[in-house]
C-alpha positions as CSV (number, residue, x, y, z in Angstrom):
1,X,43.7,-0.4,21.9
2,X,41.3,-3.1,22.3
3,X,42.2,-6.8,22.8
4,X,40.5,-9.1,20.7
5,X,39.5,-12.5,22.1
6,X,38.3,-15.6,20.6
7,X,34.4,-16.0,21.2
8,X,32.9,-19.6,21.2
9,X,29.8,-18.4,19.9
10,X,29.3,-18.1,15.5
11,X,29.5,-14.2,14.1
12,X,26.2,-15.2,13.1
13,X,24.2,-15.9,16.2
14,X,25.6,-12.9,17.7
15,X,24.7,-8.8,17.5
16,X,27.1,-6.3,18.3
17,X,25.1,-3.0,18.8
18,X,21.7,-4.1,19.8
19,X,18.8,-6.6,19.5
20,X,17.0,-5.1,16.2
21,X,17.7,-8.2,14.3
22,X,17.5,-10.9,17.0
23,X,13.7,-11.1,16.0
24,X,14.2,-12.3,12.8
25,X,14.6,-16.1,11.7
26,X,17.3,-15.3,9.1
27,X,19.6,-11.8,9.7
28,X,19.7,-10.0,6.7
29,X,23.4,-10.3,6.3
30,X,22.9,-13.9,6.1
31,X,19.8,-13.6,3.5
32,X,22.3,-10.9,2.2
33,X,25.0,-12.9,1.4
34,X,23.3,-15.9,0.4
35,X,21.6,-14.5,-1.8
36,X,24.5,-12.5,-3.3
37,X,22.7,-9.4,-3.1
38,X,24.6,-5.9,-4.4
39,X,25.1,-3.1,-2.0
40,X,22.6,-0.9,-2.6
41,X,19.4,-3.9,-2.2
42,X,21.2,-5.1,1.1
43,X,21.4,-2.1,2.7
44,X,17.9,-1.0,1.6
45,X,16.6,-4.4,3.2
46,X,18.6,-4.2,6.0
47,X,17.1,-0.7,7.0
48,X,13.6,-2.2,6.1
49,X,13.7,-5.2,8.6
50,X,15.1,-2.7,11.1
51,X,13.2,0.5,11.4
52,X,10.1,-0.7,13.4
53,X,12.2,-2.9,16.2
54,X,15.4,-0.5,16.8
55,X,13.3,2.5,18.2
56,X,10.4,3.5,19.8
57,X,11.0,6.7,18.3
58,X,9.3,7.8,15.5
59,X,11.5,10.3,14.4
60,X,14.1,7.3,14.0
61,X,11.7,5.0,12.9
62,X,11.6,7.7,9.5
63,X,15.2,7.8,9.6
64,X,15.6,4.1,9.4
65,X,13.1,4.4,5.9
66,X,14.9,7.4,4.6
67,X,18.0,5.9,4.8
68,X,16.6,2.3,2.5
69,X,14.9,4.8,0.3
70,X,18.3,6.5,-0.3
71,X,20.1,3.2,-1.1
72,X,16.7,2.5,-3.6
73,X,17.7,5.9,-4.8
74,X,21.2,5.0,-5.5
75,X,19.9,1.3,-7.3
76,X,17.8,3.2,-9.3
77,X,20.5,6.2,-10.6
78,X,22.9,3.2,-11.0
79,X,20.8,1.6,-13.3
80,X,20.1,4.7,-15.4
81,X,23.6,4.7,-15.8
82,X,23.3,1.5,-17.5
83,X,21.2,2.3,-20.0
């Protein structure tokens, strides 16, 4: 089991998992958050901001957008629901 230690450095300034977000001024679980977004928008943005900087693979660059479409997807039959 890992050992967790303190870290002097904020959650937010740091990325566990690569540097796809470091680019950005604001991460989107900041703009997230503070902007008390639902589950569905956050994730779709958070795929969005992400798909062009993670990869230099194309075939994951579509995966990224498939995967915001599907949570667009989701917004969308959730609201249906609704009405």
């Amino acid at each position: 089991m890992k050992k967790h230690r303190r870290s002097d450095i904020s959650p937010t300034k740091k990325q566990i998992g690569g540097q796809h977000y470091k680019h950005l001024e604001i991460s989107p679980a900041e703009f997230i958050y503070k902007n008390k977004l639902n589950w569905y928008v956050g994730n779709a943005i958070k795929y969005l901001v992400r798909f062009d900087k993670k990869y230099s693979n194309k075939a994951k660059q579509v995966e990224d957008l498939d995967k915001a479409t599907h949570y667009i997807q989701l917004l969308i039959e959730q609201l249906n629901k609704r009405a």
